[in-house]
Biotite code that builds the C-alpha atoms (Angstrom):
import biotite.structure as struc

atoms = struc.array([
    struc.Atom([0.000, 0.000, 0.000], chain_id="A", res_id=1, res_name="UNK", atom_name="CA", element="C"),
    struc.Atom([1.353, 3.316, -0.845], chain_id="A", res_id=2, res_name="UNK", atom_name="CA", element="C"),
    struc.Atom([1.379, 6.527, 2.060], chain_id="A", res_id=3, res_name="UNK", atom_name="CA", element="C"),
    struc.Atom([-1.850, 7.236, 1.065], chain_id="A", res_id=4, res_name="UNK", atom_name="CA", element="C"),
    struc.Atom([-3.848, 4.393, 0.702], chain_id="A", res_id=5, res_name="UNK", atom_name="CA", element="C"),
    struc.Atom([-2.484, 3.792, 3.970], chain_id="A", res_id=6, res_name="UNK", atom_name="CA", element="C"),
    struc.Atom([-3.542, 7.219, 5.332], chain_id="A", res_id=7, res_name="UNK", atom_name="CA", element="C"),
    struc.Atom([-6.959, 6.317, 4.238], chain_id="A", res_id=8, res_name="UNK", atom_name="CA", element="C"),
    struc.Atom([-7.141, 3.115, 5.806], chain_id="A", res_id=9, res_name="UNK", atom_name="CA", element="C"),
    struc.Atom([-6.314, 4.292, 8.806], chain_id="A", res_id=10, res_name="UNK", atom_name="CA", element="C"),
    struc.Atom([-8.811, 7.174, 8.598], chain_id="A", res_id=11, res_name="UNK", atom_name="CA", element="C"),
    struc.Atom([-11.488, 4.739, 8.003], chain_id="A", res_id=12, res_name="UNK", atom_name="CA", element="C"),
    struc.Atom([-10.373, 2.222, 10.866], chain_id="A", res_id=13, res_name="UNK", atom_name="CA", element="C"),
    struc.Atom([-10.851, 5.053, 13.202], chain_id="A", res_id=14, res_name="UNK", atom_name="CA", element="C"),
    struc.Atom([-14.138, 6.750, 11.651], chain_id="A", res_id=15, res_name="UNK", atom_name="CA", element="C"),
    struc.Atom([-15.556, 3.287, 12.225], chain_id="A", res_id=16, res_name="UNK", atom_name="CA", element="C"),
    struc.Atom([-14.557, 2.437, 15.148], chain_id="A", res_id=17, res_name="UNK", atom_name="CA", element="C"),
    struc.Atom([-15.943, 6.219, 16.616], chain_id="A", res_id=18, res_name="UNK", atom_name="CA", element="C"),
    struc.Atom([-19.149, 4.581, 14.196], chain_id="A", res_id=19, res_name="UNK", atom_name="CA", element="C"),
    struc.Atom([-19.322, 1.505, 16.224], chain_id="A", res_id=20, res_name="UNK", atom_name="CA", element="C"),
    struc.Atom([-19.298, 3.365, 19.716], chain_id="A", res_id=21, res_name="UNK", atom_name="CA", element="C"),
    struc.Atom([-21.369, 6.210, 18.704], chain_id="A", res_id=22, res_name="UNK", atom_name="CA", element="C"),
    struc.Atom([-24.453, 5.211, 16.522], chain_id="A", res_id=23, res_name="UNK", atom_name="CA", element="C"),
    struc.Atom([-24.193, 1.607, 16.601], chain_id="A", res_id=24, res_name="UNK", atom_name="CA", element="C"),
    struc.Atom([-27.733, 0.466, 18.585], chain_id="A", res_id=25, res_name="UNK", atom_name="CA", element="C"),
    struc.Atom([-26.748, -2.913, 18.657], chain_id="A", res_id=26, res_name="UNK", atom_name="CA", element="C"),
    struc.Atom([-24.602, -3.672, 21.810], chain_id="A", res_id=27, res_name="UNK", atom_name="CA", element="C"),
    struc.Atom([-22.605, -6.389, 20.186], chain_id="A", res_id=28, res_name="UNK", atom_name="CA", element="C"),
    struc.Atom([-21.384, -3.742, 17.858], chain_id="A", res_id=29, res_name="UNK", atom_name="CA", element="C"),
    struc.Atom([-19.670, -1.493, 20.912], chain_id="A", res_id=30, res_name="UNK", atom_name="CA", element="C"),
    struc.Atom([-17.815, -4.151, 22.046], chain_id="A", res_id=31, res_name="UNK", atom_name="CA", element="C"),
    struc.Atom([-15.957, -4.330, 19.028], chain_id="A", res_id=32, res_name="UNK", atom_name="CA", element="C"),
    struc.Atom([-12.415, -2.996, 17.827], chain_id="A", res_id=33, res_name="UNK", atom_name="CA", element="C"),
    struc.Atom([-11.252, -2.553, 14.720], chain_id="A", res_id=34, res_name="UNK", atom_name="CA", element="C"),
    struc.Atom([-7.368, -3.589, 14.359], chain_id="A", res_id=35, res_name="UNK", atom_name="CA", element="C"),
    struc.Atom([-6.147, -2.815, 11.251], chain_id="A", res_id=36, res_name="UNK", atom_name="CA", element="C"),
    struc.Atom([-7.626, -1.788, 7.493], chain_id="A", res_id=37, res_name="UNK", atom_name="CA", element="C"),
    struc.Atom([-6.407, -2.905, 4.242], chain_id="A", res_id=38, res_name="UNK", atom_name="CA", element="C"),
    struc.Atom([-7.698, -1.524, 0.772], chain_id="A", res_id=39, res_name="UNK", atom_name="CA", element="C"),
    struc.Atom([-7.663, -2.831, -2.661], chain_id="A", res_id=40, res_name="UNK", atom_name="CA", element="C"),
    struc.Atom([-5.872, -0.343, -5.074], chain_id="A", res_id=41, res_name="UNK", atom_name="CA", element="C"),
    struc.Atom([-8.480, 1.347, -6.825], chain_id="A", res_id=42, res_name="UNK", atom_name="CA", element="C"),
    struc.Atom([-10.274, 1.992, -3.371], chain_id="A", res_id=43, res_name="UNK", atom_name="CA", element="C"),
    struc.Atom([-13.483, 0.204, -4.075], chain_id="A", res_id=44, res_name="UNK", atom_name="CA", element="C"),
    struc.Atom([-12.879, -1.966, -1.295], chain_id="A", res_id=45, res_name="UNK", atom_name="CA", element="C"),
    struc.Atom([-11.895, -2.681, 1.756], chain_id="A", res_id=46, res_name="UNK", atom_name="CA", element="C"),
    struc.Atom([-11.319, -5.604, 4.585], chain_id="A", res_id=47, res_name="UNK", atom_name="CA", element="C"),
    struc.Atom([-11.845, -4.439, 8.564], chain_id="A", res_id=48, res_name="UNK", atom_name="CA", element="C"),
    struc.Atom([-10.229, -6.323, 10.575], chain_id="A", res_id=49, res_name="UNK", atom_name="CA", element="C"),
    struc.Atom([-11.936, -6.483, 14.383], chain_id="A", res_id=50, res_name="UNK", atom_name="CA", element="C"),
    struc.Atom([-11.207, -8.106, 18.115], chain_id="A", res_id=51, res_name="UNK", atom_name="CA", element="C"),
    struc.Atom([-13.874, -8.495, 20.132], chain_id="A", res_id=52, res_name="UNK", atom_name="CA", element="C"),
    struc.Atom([-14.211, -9.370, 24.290], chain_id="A", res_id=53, res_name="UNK", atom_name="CA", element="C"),
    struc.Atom([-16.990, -11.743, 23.652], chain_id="A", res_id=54, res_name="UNK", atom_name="CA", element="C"),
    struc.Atom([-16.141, -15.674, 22.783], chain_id="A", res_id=55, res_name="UNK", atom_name="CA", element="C"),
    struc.Atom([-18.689, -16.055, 19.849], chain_id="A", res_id=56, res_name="UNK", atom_name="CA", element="C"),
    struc.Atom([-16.292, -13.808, 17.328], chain_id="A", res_id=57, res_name="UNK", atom_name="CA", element="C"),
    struc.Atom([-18.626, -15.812, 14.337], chain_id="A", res_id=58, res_name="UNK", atom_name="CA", element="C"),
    struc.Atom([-21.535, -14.041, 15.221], chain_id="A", res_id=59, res_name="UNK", atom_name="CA", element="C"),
    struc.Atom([-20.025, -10.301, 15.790], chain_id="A", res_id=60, res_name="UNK", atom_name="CA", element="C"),
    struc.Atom([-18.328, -11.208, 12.490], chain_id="A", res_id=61, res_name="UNK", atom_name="CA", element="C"),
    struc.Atom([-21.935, -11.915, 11.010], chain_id="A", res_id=62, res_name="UNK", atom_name="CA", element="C"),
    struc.Atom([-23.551, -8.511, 12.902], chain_id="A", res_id=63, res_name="UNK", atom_name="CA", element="C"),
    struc.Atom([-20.931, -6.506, 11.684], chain_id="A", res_id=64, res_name="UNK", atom_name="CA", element="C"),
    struc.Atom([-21.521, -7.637, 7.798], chain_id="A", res_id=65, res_name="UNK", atom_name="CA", element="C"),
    struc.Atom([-24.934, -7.246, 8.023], chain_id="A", res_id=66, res_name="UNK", atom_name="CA", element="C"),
    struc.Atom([-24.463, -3.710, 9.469], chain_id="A", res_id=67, res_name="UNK", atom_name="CA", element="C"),
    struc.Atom([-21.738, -2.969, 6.740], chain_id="A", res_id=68, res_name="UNK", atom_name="CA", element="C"),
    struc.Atom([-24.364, -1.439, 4.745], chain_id="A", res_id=69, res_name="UNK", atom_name="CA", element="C"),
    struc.Atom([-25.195, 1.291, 7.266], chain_id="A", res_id=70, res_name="UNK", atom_name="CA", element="C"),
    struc.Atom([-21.706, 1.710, 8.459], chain_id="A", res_id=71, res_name="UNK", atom_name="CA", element="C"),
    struc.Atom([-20.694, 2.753, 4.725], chain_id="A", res_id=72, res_name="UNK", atom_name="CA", element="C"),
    struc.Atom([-23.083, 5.407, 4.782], chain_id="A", res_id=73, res_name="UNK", atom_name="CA", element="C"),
    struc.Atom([-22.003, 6.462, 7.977], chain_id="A", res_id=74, res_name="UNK", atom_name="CA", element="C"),
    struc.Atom([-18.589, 6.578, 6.272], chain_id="A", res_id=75, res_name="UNK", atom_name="CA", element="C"),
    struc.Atom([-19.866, 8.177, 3.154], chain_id="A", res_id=76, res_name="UNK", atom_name="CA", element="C"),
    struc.Atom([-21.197, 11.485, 5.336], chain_id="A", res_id=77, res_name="UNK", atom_name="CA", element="C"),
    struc.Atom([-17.679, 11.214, 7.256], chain_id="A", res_id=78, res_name="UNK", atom_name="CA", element="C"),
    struc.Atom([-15.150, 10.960, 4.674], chain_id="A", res_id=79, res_name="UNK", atom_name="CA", element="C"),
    struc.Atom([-13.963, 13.124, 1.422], chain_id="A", res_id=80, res_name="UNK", atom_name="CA", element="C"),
    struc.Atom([-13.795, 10.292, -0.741], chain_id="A", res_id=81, res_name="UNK", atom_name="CA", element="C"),
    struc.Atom([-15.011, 9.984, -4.086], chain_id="A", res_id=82, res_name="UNK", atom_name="CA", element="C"),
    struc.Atom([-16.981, 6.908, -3.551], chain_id="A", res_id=83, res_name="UNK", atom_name="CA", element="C"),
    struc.Atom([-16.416, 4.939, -0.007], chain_id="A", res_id=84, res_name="UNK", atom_name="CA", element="C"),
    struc.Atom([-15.044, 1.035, -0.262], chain_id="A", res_id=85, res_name="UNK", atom_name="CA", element="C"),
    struc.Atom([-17.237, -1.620, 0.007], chain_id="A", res_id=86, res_name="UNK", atom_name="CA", element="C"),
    struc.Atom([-16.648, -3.365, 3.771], chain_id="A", res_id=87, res_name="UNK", atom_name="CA", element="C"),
    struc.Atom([-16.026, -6.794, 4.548], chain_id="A", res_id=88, res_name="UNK", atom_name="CA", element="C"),
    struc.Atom([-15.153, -7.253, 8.256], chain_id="A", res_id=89, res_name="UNK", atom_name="CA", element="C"),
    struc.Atom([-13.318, -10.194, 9.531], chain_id="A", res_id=90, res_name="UNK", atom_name="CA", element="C"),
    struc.Atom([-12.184, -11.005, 13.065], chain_id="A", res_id=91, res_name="UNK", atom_name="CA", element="C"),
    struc.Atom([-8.621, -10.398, 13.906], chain_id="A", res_id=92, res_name="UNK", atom_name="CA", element="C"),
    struc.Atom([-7.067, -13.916, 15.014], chain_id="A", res_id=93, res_name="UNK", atom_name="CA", element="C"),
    struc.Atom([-3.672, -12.269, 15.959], chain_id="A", res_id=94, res_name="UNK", atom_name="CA", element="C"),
    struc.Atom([-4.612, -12.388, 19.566], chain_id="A", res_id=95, res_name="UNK", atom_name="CA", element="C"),
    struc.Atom([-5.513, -15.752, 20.116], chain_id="A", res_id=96, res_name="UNK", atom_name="CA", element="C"),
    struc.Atom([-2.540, -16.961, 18.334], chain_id="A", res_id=97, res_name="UNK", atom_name="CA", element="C"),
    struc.Atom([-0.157, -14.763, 20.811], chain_id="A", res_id=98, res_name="UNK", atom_name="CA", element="C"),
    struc.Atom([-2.174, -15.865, 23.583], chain_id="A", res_id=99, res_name="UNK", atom_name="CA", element="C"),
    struc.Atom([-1.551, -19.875, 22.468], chain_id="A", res_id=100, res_name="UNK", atom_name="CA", element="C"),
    struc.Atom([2.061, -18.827, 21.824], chain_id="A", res_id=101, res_name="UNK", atom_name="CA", element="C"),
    struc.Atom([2.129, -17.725, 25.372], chain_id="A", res_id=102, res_name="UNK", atom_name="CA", element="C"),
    struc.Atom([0.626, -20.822, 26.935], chain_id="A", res_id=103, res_name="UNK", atom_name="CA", element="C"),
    struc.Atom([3.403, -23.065, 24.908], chain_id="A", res_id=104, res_name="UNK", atom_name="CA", element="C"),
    struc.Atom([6.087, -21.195, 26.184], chain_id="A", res_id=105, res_name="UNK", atom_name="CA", element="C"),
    struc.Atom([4.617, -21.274, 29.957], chain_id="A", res_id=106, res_name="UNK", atom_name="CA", element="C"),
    struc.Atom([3.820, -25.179, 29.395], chain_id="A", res_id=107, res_name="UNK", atom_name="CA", element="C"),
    struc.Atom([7.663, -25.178, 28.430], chain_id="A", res_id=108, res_name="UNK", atom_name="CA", element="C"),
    struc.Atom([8.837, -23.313, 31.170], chain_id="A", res_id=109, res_name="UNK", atom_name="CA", element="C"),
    struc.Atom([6.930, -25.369, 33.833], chain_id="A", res_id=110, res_name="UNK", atom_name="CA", element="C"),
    struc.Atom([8.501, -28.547, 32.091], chain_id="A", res_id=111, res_name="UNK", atom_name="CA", element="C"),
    struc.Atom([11.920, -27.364, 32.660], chain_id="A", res_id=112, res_name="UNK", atom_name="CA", element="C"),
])
């Protein structure tokens, strides 16, 4: 991603994140954090990765897709962009694998 593709990204991470917290009615929605944003090159669209607190990640993914519709329009009102990216959200496994990375290396060091 070039500086500003990456610029935008991270503009729309945060706009939807404030999204999520502010408007959102649905409470699954607030307890949701968006990680990181990647965006084809033409801008038309983009992947949201999320973390959540609650276990059932499958169904926050599933809320959040359904809601992508009104979060782009939230976006759209939010954002300068010629046209705003199509969303597709997708839960953020980068946690659970350092948190299975830690339990090896604790397992190892109670071994020892």
């Amino acid at each position: 991603m070039n500086l500003k593709t990456k610029r935008i990204a991270s503009q729309i991470g945060r706009e939807i994140g404030l999204i999520l917290n502010e408007e959102a009615k649905n409470e699954i929605l607030k307890m949701v954090s968006v990680t990181d944003v990647t965006l084809d090159s033409d801008l038309t669209f983009a992947k949201v990765y999320f973390m959540t607190r609650l276990e059932e990640h499958e169904k926050v993914e599933a809320e959040l897709n359904e809601a992508s519709g009104f979060i782009r329009r939230e976006l759209a009102h939010r954002l300068d962009l010629r046209s705003t990216p199509e969303l597709r959200f997708v839960y953020d496994k980068s946690a659970d694998y350092a948190r299975n990375i830690d339990e090896i290396m604790e397992e190892i060091k109670d071994n020892d």
